[in-house]
C-alpha positions as CSV (number, residue, x, y, z in Angstrom):
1,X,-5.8,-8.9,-7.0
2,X,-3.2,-6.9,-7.0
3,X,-0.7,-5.9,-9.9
4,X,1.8,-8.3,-11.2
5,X,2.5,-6.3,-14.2
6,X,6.4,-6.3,-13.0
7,X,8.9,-6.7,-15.5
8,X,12.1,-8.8,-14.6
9,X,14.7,-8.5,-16.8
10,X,18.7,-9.1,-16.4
11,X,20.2,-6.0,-15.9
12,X,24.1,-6.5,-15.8
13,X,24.9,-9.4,-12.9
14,X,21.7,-8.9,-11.5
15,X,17.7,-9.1,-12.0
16,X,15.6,-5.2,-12.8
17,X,12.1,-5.5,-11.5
18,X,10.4,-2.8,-12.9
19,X,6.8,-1.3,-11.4
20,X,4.2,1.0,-12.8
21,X,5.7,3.6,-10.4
22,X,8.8,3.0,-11.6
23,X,8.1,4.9,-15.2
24,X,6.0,7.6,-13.4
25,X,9.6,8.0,-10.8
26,X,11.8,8.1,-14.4
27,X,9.0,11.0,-15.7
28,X,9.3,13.0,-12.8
29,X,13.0,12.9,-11.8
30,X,14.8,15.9,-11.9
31,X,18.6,16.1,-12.1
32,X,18.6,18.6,-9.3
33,X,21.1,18.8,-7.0
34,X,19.2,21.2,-4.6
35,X,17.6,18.4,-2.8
36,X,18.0,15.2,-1.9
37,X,17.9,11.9,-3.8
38,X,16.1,10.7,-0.6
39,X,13.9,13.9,-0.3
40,X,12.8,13.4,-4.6
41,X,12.3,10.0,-4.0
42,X,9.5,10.9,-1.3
43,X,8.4,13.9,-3.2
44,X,7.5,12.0,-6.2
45,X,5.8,8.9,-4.5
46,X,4.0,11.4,-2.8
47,X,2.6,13.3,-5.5
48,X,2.1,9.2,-7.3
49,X,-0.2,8.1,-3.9
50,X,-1.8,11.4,-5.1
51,X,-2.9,10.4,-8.4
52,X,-5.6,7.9,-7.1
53,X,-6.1,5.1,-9.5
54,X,-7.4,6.4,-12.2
55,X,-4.6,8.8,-12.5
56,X,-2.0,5.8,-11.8
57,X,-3.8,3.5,-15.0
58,X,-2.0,5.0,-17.7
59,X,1.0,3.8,-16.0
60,X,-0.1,0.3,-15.4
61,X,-1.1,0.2,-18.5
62,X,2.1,1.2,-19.9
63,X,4.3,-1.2,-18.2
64,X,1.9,-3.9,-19.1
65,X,2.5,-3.1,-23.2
66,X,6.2,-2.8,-22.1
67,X,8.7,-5.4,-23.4
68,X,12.0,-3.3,-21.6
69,X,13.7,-3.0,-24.3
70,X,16.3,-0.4,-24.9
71,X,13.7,1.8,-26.6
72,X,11.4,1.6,-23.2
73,X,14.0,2.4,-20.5
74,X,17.3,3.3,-20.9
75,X,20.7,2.0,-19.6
76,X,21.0,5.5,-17.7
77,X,17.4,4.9,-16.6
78,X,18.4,1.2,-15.3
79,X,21.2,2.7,-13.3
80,X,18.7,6.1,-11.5
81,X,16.3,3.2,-10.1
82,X,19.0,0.7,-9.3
83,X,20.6,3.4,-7.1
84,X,17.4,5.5,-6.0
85,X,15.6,2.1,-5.2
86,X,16.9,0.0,-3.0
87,X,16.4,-3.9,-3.8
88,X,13.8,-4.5,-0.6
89,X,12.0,-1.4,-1.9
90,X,11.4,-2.9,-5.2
91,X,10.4,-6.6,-4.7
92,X,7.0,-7.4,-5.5
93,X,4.2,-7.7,-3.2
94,X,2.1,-10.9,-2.4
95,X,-1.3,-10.5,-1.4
96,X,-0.4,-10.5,2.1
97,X,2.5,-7.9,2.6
98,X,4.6,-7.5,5.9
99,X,6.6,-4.5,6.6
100,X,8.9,-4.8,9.7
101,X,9.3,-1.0,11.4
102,X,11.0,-1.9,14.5
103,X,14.3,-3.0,15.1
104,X,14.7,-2.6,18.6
105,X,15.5,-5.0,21.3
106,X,13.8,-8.9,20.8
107,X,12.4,-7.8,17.8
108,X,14.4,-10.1,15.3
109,X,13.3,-12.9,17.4
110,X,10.0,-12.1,18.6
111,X,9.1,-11.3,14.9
112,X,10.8,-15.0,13.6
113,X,8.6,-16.6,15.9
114,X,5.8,-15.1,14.9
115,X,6.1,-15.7,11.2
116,X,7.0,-19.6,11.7
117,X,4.0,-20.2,14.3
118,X,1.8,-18.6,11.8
119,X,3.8,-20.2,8.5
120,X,3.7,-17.0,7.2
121,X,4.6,-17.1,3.9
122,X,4.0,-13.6,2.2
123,X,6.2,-10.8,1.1
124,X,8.7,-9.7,4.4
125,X,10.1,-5.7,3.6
126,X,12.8,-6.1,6.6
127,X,15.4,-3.3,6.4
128,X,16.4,-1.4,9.4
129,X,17.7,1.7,6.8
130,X,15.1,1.8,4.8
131,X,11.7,1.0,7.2
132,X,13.2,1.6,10.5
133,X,10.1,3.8,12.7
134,X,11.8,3.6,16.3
135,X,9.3,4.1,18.6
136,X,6.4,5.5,16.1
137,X,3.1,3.4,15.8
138,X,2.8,1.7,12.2
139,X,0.4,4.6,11.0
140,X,2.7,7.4,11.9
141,X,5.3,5.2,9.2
142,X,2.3,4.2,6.8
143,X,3.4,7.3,4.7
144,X,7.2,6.3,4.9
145,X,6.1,2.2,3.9
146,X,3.8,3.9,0.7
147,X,6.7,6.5,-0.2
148,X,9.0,3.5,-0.4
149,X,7.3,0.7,-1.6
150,X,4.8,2.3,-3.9
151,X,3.8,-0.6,-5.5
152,X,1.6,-1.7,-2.6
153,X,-1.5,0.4,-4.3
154,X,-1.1,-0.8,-7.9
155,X,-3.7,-2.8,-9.2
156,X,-5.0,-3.9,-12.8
157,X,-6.6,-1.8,-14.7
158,X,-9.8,-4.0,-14.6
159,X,-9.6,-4.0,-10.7
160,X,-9.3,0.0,-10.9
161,X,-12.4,0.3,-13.1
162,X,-14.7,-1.8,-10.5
163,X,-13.0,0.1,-8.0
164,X,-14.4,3.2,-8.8
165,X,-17.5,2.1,-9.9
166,X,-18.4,0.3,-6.9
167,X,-17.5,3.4,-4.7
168,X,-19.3,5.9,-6.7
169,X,-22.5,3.7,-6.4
170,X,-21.7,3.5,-3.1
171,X,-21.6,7.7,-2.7
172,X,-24.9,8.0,-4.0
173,X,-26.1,5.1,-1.8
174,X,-25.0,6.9,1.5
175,X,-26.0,10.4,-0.3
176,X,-29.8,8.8,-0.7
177,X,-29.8,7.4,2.6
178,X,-28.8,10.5,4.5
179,X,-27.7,12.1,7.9
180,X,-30.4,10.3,9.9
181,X,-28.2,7.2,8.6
182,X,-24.8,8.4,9.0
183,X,-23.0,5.0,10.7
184,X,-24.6,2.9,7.5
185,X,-23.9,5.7,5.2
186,X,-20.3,5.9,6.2
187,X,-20.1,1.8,6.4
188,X,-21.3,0.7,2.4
189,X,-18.8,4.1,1.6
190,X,-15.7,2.7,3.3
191,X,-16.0,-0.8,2.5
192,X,-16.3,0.4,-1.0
193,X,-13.5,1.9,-1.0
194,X,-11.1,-0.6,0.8
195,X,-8.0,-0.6,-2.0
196,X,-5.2,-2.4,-0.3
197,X,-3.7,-3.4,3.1
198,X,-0.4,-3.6,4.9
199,X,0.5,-5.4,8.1
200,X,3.3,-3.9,10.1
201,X,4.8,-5.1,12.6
202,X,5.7,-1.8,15.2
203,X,7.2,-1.1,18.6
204,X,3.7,-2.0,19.9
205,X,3.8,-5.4,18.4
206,X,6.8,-6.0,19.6
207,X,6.0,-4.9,23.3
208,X,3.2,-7.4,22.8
209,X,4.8,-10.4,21.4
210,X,2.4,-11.8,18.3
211,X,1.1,-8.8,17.5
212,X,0.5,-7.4,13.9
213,X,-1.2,-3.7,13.0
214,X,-3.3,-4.6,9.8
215,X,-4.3,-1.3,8.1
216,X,-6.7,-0.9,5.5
217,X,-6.0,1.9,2.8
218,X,-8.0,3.8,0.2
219,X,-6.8,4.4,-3.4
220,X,-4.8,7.3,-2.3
221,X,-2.9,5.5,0.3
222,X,-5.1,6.9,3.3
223,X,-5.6,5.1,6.2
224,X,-9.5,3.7,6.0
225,X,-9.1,1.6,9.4
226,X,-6.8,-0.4,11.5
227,X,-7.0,-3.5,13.8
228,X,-4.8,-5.4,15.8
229,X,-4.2,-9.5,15.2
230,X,-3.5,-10.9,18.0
231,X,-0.8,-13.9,17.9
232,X,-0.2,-16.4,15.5
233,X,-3.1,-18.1,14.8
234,X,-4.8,-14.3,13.8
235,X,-2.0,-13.7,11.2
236,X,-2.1,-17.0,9.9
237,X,-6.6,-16.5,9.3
238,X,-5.6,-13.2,8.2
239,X,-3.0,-14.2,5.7
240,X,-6.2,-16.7,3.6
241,X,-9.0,-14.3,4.5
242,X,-7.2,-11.1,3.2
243,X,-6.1,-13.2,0.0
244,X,-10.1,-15.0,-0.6
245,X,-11.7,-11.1,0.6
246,X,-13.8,-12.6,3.1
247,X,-12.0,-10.0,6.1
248,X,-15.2,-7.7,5.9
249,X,-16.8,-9.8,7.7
250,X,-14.2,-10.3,10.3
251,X,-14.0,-8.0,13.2
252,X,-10.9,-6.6,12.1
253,X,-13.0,-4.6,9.5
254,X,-16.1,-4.3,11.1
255,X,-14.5,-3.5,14.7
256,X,-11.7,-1.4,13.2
257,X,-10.9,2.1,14.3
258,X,-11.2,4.9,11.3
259,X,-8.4,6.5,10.1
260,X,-8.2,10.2,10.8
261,X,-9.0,10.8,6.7
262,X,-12.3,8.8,7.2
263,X,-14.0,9.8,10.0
264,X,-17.4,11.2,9.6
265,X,-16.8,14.5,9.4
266,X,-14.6,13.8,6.4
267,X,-17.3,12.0,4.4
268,X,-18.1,15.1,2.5
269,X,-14.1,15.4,1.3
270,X,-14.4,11.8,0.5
271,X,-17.5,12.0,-1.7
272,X,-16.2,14.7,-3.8
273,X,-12.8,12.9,-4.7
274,X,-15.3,10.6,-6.4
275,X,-16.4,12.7,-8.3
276,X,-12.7,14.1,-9.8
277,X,-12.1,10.4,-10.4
278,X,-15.1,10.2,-12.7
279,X,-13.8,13.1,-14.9
């Protein structure tokens, strides 16, 4: 499931929604004028994505023992995140999470349709100047979606320990198995380590009304695979089988494409991350 460790509080006339990201964005902001607000923002999410879950618990962790009190976060603090994070960017995340990235012509219509015939009724990140893509494909944005909504890959703690348990069983599975059995080496190794999911809804969804790009990521926020939905009816069986974790079974998973991080010849990479996790 994923993390609902969010703090609201009232924060002046509105509500502060704090994440676990949120304290590892106060830790690493610099006052520097050199660069960017945008260009730190990205920066640090970046390097957070890095972390991989077990770098990310100790944050989790904190913000679940937090009360947000004037001893956890500061007034000055409040202000940083309410001006470096834009409201969208900080709303919490339902199980099934859609991230609009094109704003082009039809789109505000073709997507409304969509989400009634499907009575959709999960998170919708719809900004034009925060998630606007133009023409790229949803995984050429996946990087911008993570470096702006970084809550998407925070889980419990107790989800994170399985997490890497299961996948490090899983390494030595494939490991035992062998070359001879690449395809069902690489197969128990991804599904073990399926994190999350986003579904975005790109140019290409919109040139093919009913569309939605559902792509699985890993702990680090790399792309594991990607499938298409095709219409309503698709995004509605998507939105319960996602939630239940029944979608392995579905040919979404099992006929998706592999992200560029996770083809074969990457396997190697990817068992050795396991490893550092374990440390």
């Amino acid at each position: 499931m994923p993390s609902d460790y969010a703090l609201k509080r009232t924060h002046g006339q509105g509500t502060v929604i704090i994440h676990a990201a949120d304290l590892y964005f106060l830790d690493q902001w610099k006052n520097d004028r050199a660069i960017s607000d945008d260009a730190q923002r990205s920066a640090i999410f970046s390097k957070w994505l890095e972390l991989g879950s077990r770098g990310r618990m100790p944050y989790v962790e904190r913000l679940k023992e937090m009360c947000l009190n004037k001893y956890d976060i500061t007034e000055d603090e409040k202000n940083l995140l309410a001006r470096i994070r834009s409201a969208s960017d900080r709303q919490g995340v339902s199980y099934t999470r859609l991230v609009r990235t094109f704003y082009g012509e039809g789109s505000e219509g073709n997507l409304a349709k969509l989400i009634f015939e499907a009575e959709y009724d999960g998170t919708v990140f719809d900004d034009a100047a925060l998630y606007d893509a133009g023409s790229n494909d949803g995984l050429q944005s996946l990087h911008n979606i993570l470096t702006h909504i970084p809550q998407i890959v925070e889980q419990t703690p107790e989800f994170a320990a399985w997490y890497n348990e299961r996948k490090r069983k899983a390494r030595d599975e494939a490991i035992e198995v062998g070359v001879d059995k690449l395809d069902y080496a690489l197969s128990i190794f991804h599904l073990a380590a399926k994190w999350s999911h986003v579904l975005i809804y790109d140019k290409e969804a919109n040139d093919g009304p009913g569309n939605v790009l559902l792509v699985y990521i890993d702990d680090r926020g790399c792309v594991l695979r990607y499938s298409w939905l095709d219409g309503a009816e698709d995004l509605q069986d998507a939105d319960g089988m996602l939630c239940s974790g029944q979608d392995f079974m579905h040919a979404w998973w099992e006929g998706g494409r592999y992200g560029e991080d996770w083809e074969p010849h990457q396997l190697s990479k990817r068992w050795d991350e396991v490893d550092h996790e374990n440390t």
